[in-house]
SELUMFI-515230 format. One record per residue (C-alpha): x, y, z; residue in one letter. Coordinates in steps of 0.5 Angstrom, whole numbers, plus 500, padded with zeros to 3 digits. Example, Ala and Ser with C-alpha at 12.3 -4.5 7.8 and 13.67 -1.06 7.14 Angstrom:
BEGIN
<east:525 north:491 up:516 resn:A>
<east:527 north:498 up:514 resn:S>
//
This chain:
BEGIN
<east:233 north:635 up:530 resn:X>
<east:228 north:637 up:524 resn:X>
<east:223 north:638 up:530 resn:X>
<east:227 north:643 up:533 resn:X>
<east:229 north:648 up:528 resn:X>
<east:222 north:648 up:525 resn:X>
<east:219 north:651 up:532 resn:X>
<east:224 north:657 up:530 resn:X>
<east:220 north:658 up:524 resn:X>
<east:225 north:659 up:519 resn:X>
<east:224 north:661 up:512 resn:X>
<east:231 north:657 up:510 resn:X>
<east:231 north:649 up:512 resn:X>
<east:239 north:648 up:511 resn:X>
<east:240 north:640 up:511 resn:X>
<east:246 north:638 up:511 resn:X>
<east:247 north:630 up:510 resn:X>
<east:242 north:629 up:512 resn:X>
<east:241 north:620 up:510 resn:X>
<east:247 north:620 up:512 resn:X>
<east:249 north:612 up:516 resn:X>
<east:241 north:611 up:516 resn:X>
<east:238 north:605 up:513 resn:X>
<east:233 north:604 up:507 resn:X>
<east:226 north:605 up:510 resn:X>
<east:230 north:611 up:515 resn:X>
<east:231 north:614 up:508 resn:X>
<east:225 north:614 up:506 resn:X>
<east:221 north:616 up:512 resn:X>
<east:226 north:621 up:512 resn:X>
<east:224 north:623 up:505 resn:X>
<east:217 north:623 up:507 resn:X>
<east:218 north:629 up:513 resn:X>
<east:222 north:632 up:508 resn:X>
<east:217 north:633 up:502 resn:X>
<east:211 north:635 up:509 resn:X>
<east:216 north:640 up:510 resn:X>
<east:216 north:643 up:503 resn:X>
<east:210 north:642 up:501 resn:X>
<east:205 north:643 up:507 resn:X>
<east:209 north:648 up:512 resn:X>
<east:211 north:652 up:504 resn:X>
<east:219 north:651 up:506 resn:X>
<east:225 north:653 up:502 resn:X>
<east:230 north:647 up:503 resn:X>
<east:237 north:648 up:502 resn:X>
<east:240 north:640 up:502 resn:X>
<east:247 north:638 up:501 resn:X>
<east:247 north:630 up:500 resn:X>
<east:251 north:625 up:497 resn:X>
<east:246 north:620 up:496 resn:X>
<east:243 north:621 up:489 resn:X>
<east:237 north:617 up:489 resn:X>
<east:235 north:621 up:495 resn:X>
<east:236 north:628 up:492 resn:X>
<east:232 north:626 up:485 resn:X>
<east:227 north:624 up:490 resn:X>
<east:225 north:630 up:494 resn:X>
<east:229 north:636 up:490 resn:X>
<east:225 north:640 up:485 resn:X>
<east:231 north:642 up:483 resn:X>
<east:239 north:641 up:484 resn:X>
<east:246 north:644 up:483 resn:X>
<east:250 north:639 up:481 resn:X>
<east:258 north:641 up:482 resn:X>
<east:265 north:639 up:480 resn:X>
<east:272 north:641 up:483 resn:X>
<east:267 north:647 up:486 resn:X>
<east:264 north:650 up:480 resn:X>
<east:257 north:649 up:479 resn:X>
<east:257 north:644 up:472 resn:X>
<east:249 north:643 up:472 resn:X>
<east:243 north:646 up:475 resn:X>
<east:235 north:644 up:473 resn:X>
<east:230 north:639 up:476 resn:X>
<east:232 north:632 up:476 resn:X>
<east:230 north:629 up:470 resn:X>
<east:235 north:634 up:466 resn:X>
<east:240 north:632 up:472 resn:X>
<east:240 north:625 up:470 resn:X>
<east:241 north:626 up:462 resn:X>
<east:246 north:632 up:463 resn:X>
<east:252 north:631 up:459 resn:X>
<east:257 north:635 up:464 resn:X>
<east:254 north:632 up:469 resn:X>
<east:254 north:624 up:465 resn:X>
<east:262 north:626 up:464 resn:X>
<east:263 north:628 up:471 resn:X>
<east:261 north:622 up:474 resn:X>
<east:265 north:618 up:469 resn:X>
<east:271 north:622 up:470 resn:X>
<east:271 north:621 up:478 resn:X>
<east:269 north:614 up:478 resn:X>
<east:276 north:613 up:473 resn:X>
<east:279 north:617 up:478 resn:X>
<east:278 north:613 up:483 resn:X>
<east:280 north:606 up:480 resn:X>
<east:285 north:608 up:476 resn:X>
<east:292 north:605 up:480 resn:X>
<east:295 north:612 up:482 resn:X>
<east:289 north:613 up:487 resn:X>
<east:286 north:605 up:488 resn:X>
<east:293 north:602 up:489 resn:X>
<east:293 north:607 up:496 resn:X>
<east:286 north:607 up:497 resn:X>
<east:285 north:599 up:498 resn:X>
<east:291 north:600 up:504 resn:X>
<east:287 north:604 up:508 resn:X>
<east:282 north:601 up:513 resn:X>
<east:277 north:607 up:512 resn:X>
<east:276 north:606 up:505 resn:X>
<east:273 north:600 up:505 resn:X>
<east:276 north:598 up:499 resn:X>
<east:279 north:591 up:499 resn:X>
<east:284 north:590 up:494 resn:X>
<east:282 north:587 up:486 resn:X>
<east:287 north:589 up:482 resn:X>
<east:292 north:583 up:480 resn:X>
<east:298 north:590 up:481 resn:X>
<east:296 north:590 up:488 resn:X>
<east:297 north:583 up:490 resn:X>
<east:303 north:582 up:487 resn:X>
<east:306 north:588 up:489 resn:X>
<east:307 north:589 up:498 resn:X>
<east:311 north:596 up:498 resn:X>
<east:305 north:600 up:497 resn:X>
<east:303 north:596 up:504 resn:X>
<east:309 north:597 up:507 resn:X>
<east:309 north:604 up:506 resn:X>
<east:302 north:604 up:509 resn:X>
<east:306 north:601 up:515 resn:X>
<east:304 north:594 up:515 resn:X>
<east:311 north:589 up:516 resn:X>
<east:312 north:586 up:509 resn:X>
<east:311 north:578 up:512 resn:X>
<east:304 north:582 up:514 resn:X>
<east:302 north:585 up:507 resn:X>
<east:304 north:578 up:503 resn:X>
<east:300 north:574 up:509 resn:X>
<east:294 north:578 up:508 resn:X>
<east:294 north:579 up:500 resn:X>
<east:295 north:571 up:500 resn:X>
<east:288 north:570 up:504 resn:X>
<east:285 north:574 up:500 resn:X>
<east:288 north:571 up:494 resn:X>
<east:287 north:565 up:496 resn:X>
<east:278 north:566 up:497 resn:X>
<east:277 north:570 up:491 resn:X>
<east:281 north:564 up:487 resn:X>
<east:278 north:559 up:490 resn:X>
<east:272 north:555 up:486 resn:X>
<east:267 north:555 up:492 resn:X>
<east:267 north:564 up:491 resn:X>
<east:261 north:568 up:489 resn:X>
<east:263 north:575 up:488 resn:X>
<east:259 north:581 up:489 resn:X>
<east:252 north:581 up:485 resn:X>
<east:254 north:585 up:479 resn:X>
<east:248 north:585 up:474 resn:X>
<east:243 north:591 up:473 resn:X>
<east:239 north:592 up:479 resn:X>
<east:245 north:591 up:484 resn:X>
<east:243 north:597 up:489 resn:X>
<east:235 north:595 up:489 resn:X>
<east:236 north:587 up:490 resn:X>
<east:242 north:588 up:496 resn:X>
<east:241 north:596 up:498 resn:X>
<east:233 north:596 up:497 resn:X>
<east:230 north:590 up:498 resn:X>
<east:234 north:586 up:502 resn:X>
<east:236 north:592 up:507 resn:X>
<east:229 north:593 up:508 resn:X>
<east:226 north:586 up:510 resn:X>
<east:233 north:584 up:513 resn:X>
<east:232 north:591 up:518 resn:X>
<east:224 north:589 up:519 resn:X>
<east:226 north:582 up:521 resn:X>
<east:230 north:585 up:526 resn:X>
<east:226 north:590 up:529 resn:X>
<east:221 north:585 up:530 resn:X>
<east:216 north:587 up:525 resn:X>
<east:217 north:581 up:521 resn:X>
<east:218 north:574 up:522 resn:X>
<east:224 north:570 up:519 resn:X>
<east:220 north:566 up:514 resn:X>
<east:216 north:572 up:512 resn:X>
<east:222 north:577 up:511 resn:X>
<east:225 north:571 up:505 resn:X>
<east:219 north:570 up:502 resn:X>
<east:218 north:578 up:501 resn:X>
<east:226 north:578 up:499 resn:X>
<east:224 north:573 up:494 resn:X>
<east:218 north:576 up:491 resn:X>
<east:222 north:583 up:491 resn:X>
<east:228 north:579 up:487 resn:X>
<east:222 north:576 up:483 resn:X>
<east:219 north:583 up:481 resn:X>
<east:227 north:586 up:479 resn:X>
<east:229 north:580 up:476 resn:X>
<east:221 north:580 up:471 resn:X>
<east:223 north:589 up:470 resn:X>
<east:229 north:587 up:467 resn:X>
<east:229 north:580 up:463 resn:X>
<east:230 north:573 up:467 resn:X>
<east:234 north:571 up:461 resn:X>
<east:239 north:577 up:461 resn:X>
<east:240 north:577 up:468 resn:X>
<east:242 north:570 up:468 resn:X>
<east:246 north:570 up:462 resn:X>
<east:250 north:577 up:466 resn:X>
<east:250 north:574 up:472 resn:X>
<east:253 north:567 up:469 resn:X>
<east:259 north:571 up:465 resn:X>
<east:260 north:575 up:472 resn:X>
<east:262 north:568 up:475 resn:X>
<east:266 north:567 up:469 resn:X>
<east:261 north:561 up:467 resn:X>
<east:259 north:560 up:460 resn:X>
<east:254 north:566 up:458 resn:X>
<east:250 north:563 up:452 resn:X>
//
């Protein structure tokens, strides 16, 4: 696609959610063209993307908006510790955990939200009124109940480097793994030298002692 809209010559290369569905390494070869795009055929790229790691990647500047009000606009490292942009991203992420939205989000299928609050397992009828049967809602919170109760249940990594240790490293050798570019041998020992490298960046002891208190598991 980008192949055929470059052959009309344009001045301005509008993509819209372009890295949309792609693994890590497609972002990245993605981000790589995008950067020849702009650096060596001198194009104006207009981009329209929700992945941010992607955007500070390859933007020289970004338009940050909030409700459709232009809220920030400078190049990435002034996006990053703007206090308007800081303020919007908090006030969404309490927005779509707060019950009112949360309790409805978790019924639906397409959000990908399981439920986690202690309100949505005691509580069927917003099920219900999301079309499950009762006896369906009370059996499918029970079995989910029933796992993260469980003493043999580990959640999901919640320490600092999360998105590196599963969405970089893990997602990448896992994809060369299975495109063959790599043996199963090979991939673990590199998962496991991409965790080493994350863990040594932020401190074995801090993340030993976050990862033990995410478990609910004695800190100290």
């Amino acid at each position: 696609e980008l192949a055929r809209a470059m052959a009309t010559q344009p001045e301005l290369l509008l993509l819209d959610d372009p890295a949309a569905g792609m693994n890590p390494n497609e972002k990245e070869d993605l981000a790589q063209t995008v950067r020849l795009i702009r650096d060596q055929f001198g194009k104006t790229i207009l981009l329209i993307e929700h992945d941010m790691k992607f955007v500070m990647g390859i933007c020289e500047k970004i338009v940050v908006l909030d409700h459709g009000e232009e809220i920030a606009y400078g190049p990435p490292s002034a996006i990053r510790n703007d206090p308007k942009v800081i303020e919007a991203t908090y006030g969404f992420l309490s927005y779509m955990n707060q019950p009112e939205q949360s309790n409805i989000d978790v019924t639906i299928g397409w959000t990908g939200y399981n439920p986690y609050r202690i309100s949505q397992f005691e509580n069927v009828e917003p099920w219900v009124a999301a079309g499950f049967s009762r006896d369906f809602a009370e059996n499918y919170l029970k079995a989910i109940g029933d796992s993260l109760n469980s003493p043999n249940m580990a959640g999901d990594l919640r320490i600092p480097g999360t998105q590196r240790y599963q969405g970089i490293v893990l997602d990448r050798e896992l994809a060369r793994m299975l495109a063959g570019e790599v043996t199963i041998e090979q991939a673990l020992q590199n998962i496991h030298d991409g965790w080493e490298e994350i863990t040594e960046e932020f401190g074995r002891e801090s993340q030993l002692k976050l990862y033990r208190a995410s478990l609910g598991l004695d800190a100290s």
